[in-house]
N, C-alpha and C positions, 0 to 999 in steps of 0.2 A: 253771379257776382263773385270772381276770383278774389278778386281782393280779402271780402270779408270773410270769405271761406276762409283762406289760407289764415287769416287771424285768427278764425275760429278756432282753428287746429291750432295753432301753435299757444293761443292761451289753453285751451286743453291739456298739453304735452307741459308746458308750466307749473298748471294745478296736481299733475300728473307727480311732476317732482317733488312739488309742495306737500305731497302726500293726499290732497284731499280725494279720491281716488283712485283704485289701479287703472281702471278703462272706461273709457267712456264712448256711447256709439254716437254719432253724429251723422246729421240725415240734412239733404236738400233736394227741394220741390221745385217744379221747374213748372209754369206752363203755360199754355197752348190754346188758343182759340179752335170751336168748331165747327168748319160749314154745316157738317152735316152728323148726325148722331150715326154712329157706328151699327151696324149689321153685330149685333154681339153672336149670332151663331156661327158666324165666318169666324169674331174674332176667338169664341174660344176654340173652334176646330185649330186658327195659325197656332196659338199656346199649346197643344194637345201637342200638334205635330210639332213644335221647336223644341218644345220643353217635355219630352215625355217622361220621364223619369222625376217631375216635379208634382206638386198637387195645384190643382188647376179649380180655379175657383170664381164667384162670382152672387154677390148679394146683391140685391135692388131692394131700396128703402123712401120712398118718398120720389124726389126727381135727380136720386141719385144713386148710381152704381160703381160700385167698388169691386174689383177684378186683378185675377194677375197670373200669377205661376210662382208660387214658392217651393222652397228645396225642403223649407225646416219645419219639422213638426216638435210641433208643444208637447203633447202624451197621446197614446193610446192606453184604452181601459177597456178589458173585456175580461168574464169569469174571473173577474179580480186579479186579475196579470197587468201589470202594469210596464209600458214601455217607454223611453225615452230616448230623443235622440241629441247626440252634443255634437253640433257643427258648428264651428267656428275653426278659421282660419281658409285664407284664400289664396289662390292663384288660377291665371291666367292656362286655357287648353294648347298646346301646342301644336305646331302647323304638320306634325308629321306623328307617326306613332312614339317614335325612337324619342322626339324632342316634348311628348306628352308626358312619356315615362320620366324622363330627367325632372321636369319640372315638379312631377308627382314626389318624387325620392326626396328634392330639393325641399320640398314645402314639409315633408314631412322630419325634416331634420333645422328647420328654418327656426331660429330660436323666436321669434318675434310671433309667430304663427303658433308656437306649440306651446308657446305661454298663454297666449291668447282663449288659445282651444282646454287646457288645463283648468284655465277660469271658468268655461262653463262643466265640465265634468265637477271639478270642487262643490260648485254651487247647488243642480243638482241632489248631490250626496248629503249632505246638509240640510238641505231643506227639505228631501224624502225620508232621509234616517230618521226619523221620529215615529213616522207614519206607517213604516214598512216593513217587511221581515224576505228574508232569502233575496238581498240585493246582488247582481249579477253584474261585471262591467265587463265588454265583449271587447275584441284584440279592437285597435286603433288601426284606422286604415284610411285610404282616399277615395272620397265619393264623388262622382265626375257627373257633372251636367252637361249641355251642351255646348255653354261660353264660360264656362269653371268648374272649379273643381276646389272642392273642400279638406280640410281632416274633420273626420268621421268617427265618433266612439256610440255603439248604444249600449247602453244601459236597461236592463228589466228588472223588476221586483213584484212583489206581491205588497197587499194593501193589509194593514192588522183588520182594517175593521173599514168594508165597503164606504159605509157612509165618509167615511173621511173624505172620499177623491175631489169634494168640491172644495174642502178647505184645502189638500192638495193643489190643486188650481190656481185658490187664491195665492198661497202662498209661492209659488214657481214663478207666477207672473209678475212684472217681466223679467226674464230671462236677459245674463248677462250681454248675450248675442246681438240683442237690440236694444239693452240699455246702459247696463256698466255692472261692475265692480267696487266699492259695495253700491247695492242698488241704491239705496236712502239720497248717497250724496251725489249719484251721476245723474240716477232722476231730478234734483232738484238743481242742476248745473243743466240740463237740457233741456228742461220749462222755463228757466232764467235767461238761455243763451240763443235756444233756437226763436225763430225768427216766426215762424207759426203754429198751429195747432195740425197735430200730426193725424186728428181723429182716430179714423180706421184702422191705418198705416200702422205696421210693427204692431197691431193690437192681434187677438188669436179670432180664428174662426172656422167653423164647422160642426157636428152632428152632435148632439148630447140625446142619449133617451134611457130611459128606466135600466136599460142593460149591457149598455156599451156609451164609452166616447171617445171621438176620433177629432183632436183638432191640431189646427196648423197655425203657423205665425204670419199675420197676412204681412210680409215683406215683397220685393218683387211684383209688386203693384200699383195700379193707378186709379181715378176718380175720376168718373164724369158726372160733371153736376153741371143744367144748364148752359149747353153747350161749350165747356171749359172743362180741359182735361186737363187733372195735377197730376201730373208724376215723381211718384218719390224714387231717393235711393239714399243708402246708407253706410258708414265706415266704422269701422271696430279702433278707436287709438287709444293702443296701448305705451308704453314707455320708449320702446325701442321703433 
């Protein structure tokens, strides 16, 4: 539905000036009737091979599976090292090496993109500086998937006191990347404005145990539920 999209957005960029906001991400679901339920070990083998550089995933819950290939992880936690990674800002891979590199140089100089990307580093720091001690932020660069390519900063620190990393957790989620700036008012402009319930989608997932955790933000992903496939995807709008 172009139409309401495009309103979408543009009351966004409104609210945007109005101050209630810096960014907001907005997301739409599209979907799909199924003849036939999917072979999931074909399909994660295709994700494996398209996506390899992504984290490749897949939960089954009842009569429903949730699956994808995402770029962004949430945190890694191991011997109390804590990682982070701040991806935000996009562009498009280029048809040749020479015009991958320009595009890469472009995005990293692109003001719209390195605001964007700034937002989650800011956020981040903030919301671990309390928790942490020997915070580290590593040179900014561009991290290339197979159909994009990102600006890429990580971030590592250490934890004062293990036990915190769950309120850690709580406190991170969600991340400006899939929801906004400040979170309060973008989250309650996108339960207000989106048009369904995102569940799974942009929420995190993977491995927690007594000694380590390793999770991801499940973006770049779909739902099969009784043979009806949603697939999501989502945009970062900032001012510019």
């Amino acid at each position: 539905d172009q139409e309401n999209w495009n309103k979408l957005i543009s009351n966004a960029l409104l609210k945007i000036k109005e101050g209630l906001f810096r960014k907001v991400v907005l997301s739409r679901r599209i979907i799909a009737a199924m003849k036939n339920s999917p072979l999931f070990s074909t399909t994660l083998k295709k994700l494996q091979e398209n996506y390899n550089n992504c984290t490749i995933f897949l939960y089954a819950s009842g009569k429903s599976v949730l699956f994808g290939a995402t770029p962004e992880q949430l945190l890694k936690f191991r011997n109390n090292e804590l990682e982070f990674d701040a991806l935000a800002g996009s562009a498009k891979r280029g048809a040749t090496e020479e015009e991958d590199k320009i595009i890469a140089e472009n995005l990293l100089q692109d003001k719209k993109n390195t605001e964007e990307h700034l937002h989650v580093i800011e956020f981040i720091k903030d919301i671990s500086l309390p928790m942490v001690r020997n915070l580290r932020q590593y040179d900014t660069r561009i991290k290339k998937f197979s159909n994009i390519q990102h600006i890429y900063t990580p971030i590592k620190a250490e934890l004062e006191t293990p036990k915190e990393i769950f309120n850690l957790v709580y406190n991170i989620f969600p991340t400006p990347a899939i929801c906004g700036l400040p979170r309060e008012s973008s989250l309650k402009y996108i339960t207000e404005n989106e048009e369904f319930d995102r569940g799974m989608y942009s929420g995190f997932i993977g491995i927690i145990s007594p000694v380590e955790m390793d999770l991801v933000v499940a973006i770049r992903s779909a739902l099969l539920n009784n043979n009806k496939l949603y697939i999501y995807a989502g945009c970062g709008i900032v001012k510019d």
